[in-house]
N, C-alpha and C positions, 0 to 999 in steps of 0.2 A: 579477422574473425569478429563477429559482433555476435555477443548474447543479449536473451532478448527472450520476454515469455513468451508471449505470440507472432509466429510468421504468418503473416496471411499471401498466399500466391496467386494472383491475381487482384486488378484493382476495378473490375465493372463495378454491377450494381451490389449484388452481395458481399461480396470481398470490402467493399468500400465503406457499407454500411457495417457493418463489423470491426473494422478499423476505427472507424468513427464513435461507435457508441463505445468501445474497449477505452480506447484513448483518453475520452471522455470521463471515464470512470479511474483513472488512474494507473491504467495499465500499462506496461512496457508492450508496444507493439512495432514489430516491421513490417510495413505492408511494400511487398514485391512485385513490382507490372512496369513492361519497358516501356508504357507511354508517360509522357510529364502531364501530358492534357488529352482527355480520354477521347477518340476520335471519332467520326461520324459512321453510327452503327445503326444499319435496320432492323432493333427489335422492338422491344416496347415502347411503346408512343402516347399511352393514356391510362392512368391511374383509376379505379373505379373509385365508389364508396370503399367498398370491404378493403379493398389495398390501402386506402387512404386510413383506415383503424390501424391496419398493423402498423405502418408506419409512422401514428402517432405513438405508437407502445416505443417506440426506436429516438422518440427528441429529437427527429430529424423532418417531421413533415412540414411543419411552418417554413423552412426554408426550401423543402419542393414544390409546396402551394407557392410560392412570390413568384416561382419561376414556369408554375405551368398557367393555361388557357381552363378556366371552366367553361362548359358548355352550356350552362345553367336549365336549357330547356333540350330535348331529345324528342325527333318525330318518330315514329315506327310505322313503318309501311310494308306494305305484301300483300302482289296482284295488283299495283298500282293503284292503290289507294293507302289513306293515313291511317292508320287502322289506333293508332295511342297516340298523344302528347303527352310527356310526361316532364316531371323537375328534372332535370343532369344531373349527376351525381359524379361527373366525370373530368378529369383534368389533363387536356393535352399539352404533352412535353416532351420532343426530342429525344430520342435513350443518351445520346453524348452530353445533352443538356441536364436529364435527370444523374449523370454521374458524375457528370463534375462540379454541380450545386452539390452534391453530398461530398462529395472531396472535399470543398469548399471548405465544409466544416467538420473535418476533420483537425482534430486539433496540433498545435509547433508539436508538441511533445511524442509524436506517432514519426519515425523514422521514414522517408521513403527510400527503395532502392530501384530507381531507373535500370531495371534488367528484366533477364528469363529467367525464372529457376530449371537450372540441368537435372538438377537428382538430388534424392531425397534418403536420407538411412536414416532408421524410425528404431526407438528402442523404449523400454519402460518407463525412461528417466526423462533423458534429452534427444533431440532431432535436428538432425545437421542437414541443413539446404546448400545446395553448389549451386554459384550463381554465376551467370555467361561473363558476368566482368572479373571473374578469379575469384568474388568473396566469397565470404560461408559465412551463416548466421546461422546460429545454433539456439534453439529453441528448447521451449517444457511442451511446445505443442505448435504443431502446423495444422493451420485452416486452408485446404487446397478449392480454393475457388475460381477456377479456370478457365470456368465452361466450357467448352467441347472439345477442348485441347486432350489428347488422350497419352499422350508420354509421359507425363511423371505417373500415372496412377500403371500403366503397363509395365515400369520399371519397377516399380512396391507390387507386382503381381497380380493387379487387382484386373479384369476382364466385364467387356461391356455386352450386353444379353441385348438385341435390338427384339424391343416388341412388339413395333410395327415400322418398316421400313416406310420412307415418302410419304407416314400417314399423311402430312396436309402441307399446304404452299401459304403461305403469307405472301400480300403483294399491296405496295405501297406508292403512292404518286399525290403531289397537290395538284387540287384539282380550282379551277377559277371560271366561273360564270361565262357565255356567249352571250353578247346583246341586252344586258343587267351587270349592275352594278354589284350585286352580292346575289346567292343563294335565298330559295324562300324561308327554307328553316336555318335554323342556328346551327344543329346536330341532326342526322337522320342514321336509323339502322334500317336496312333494305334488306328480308329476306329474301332467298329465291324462289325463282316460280314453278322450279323443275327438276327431277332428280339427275336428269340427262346431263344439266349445268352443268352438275357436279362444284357447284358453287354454294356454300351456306351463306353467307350475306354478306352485302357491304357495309362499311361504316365511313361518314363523314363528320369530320368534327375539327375544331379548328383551335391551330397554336400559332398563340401571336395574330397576325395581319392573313395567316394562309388557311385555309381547307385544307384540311391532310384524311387522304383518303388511305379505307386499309379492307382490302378486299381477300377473305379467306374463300380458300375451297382443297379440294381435295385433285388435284393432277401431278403428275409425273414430270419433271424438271424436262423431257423430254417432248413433252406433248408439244405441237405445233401449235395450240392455243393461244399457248403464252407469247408464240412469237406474234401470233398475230395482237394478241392485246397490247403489247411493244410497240407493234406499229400502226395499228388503228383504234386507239384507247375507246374511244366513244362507240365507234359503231361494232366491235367487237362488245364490250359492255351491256350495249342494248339489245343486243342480238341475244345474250344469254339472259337477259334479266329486262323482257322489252317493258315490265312496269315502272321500270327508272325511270323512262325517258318523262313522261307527264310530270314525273315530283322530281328531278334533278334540274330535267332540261339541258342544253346544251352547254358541251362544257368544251376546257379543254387541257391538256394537261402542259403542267410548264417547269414542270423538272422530269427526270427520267424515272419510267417503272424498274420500280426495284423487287426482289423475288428473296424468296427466304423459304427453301424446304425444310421440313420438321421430319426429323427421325423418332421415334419415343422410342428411349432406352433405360435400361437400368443398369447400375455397375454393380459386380459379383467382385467377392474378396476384399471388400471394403474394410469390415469389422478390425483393424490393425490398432498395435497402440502406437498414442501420440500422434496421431493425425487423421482426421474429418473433412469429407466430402461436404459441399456445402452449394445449393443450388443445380443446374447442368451438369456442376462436376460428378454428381450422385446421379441424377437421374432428369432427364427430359421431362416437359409438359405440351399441349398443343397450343400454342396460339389463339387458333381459332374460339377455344371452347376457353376463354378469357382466364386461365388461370397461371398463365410462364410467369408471371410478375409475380403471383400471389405468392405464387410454392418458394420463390425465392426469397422475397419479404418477410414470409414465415419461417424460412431456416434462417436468415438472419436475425430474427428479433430473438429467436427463441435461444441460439448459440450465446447472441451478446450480452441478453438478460437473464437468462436462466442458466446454463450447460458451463461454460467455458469461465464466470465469477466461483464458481462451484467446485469445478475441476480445480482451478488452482491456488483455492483454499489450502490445499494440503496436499504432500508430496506424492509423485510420479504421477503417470499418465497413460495407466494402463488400460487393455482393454473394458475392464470394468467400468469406469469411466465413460470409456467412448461409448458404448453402447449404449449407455442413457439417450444420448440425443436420437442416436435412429431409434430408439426404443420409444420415445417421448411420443406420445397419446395424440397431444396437439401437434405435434407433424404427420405421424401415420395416417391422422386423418386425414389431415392437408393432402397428403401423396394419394391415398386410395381415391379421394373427392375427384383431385387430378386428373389420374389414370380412368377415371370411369367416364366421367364427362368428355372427356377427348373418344371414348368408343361411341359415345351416344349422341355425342353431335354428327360423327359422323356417317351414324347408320339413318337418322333422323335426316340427312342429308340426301343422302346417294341411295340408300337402300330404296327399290321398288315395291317390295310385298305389301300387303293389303294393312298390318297393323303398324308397319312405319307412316304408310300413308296418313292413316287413321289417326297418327299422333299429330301428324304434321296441319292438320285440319281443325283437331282440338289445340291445338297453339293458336291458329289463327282463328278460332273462336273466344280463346281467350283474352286473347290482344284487343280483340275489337271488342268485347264486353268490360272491360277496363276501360278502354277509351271512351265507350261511349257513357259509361259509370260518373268518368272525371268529366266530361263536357255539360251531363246534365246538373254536377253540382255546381260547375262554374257559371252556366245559365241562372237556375235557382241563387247563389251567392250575388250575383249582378242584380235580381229583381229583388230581391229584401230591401224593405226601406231601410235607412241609415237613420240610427236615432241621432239624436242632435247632444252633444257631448255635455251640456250644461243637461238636461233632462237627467243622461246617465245619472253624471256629477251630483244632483239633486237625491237623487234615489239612496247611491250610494253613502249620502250622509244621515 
């Protein structure tokens, strides 16, 4: 038996990052995940701006920055043309690499337990976890971050409401230049040209020495598509998206397409005391519509620094408690932001009617009056004379 304030059940990205910043702060934690070294997972691969804020709120971003790729510059194109250049704001990284640089700094004093948790009994006070190697650690509070794993929460009663089955495929491959040494741009996002696609765009951007491509769209794990994209990467590619072929050029790919279906669910019968859903294990996001990392960044910073220092100021861990954090203003947002953006990328996608269209039209009106906005001040800033720094210097005194 090991006591212990916090058990966190699971060690990805959320789980980890909670471990870490608790640890840090002086708290008695166990974090439970049967990997020692978190293994190679296709999910999230690149950090935005906005992700990169919460994760500075968490003291852990300086050491995800040493370990990812900025992009520094990002084209935008659609219909085969460049329609923006803009600054990166973006940092590719590995998901097994972003979670185990956060393990990394987790501190000696955080317990790990190399297992599964079996089952969970939850009470006002304490919470006893059974773990596949015989132990039990007995907690003031379990943090169940597991993502998609659905046994322990089906065993506390808690049931998962799917609120759109297959919304969307993630699909991912490095990709490397034919007949050139590198790509023309640094970063490219590629929308599509067609609702037919049923593709919303690609994105290429690069970690380390490689291009890591990650092409969302909206098909069926079934569709024939994907088999053919599997075995003819390029010319199934250009066939759905023939304004690649001008701004990518031939490529070819040299690791395997990997595929990643999204379900968006929500779990019902959560509200329990002494133990919080945290990231996936609460509720899905899409990929596509750039927010899986955000929503989970956000339950983690906001458990480690706000919810769970709070909770165990003072005794038990009752429902009153837990319901703060789903309650919490700055997550509900977070979730409703989520859930709405994943409908509307995808209508904005696939949908044919006249005012999906119409949106889709004023996006690419927009893109390219931005773009052409920043080209004319890079023009103008290049012809300005340059005063001579002794003149400044002069004035200045």
């Amino acid at each position: 038996m090991r006591h212990t304030d916090v058990a966190i059940v699971g060690g990805g990205l959320a789980g980890s990052i909670v471990a870490a910043m608790l640890g840090r702060s002086g708290v008695d934690v166990v974090l439970i995940d049967p990997h020692t070294i978190y293994p190679p997972d296709f999910r999230c691969e690149k950090l935005d701006g906005m992700q990169v804020e919460i994760l500075q709120k968490t003291g852990l971003a300086d050491a995800v920055l040493r370990a990812a790729t900025h992009d520094r510059e990002s084209w935008v194109s659609r219909f085969g043309r460049v329609v923006e250049k803009r600054r990166g704001d973006q940092h590719g990284i590995r998901y097994e690499t972003l979670v185990n640089t956060i393990r990394g700094e987790i501190p000696g004093g955080v317990t790990f337990i190399h297992a599964k948790a079996q089952a969970i009994s939850t009470s006002a006070d304490h919470q006893l976890v059974t773990l596949s190697n015989g132990w039990q650690v007995c907690a003031r509070l379990v943090v169940i971050a597991n993502g998609l794993n659905v046994g322990l929460g089906h065993k506390l009663g808690m049931t998962r409401e799917v609120l759109s089955a297959s919304h969307s495929i993630s699909i991912g491959f490095d990709a490397t230049p034919v007949g050139r040494p590198k790509f023309a741009f640094p970063a490219l996002t590629h929308y599509s040209e067609s609702a037919a696609a049923r593709m919303a765009y690609l994105t290429l951007f690069p970690i380390g020495g490689a291009m890591r491509a990650n092409l969302f769209g909206y098909r069926d794990m079934n569709d024939p598509w994907l088999r053919e994209l599997r075995q003819a990467p390029q010319q199934t590619l250009f066939a759905a998206m023939p304004g690649l072929r001008g701004i990518m050029g031939d490529f070819e790919v040299t690791d395997r397409v990997q595929f990643r279906p999204v379900d968006l669910y929500a779990t019902k019968g959560h509200l329990q005391p002494g133990v919080v859903l945290l990231g996936d294990a609460f509720a899905t996001s899409c990929p596509a519509a750039g927010t899986g990392a955000r929503k989970a960044l956000n339950d983690a910073e906001r458990l480690g620094n706000i919810h769970i220092p709070h909770w165990l100021a003072t005794p038990g861990m009752g429902v009153d408690k837990i319901s703060a954090f789903y309650d919490d203003p700055v997550k509900q947002a977070c979730d409703e932001s989520s859930l709405a953006k994943a409908y509307e990328l995808r209508s904005l996608t696939v949908d044919a009617g006249l005012p999906w269209v119409a949106r889709r039209w004023i996006k690419f009106g927009g893109q390219l009056a931005r773009g052409s906005i920043r080209q004319t001040r890079g023009r103008l800033a290049a012809r300005s004379p340059q005063r001579p720094a002794a003149a400044l210097a002069g004035r200045s005194s």
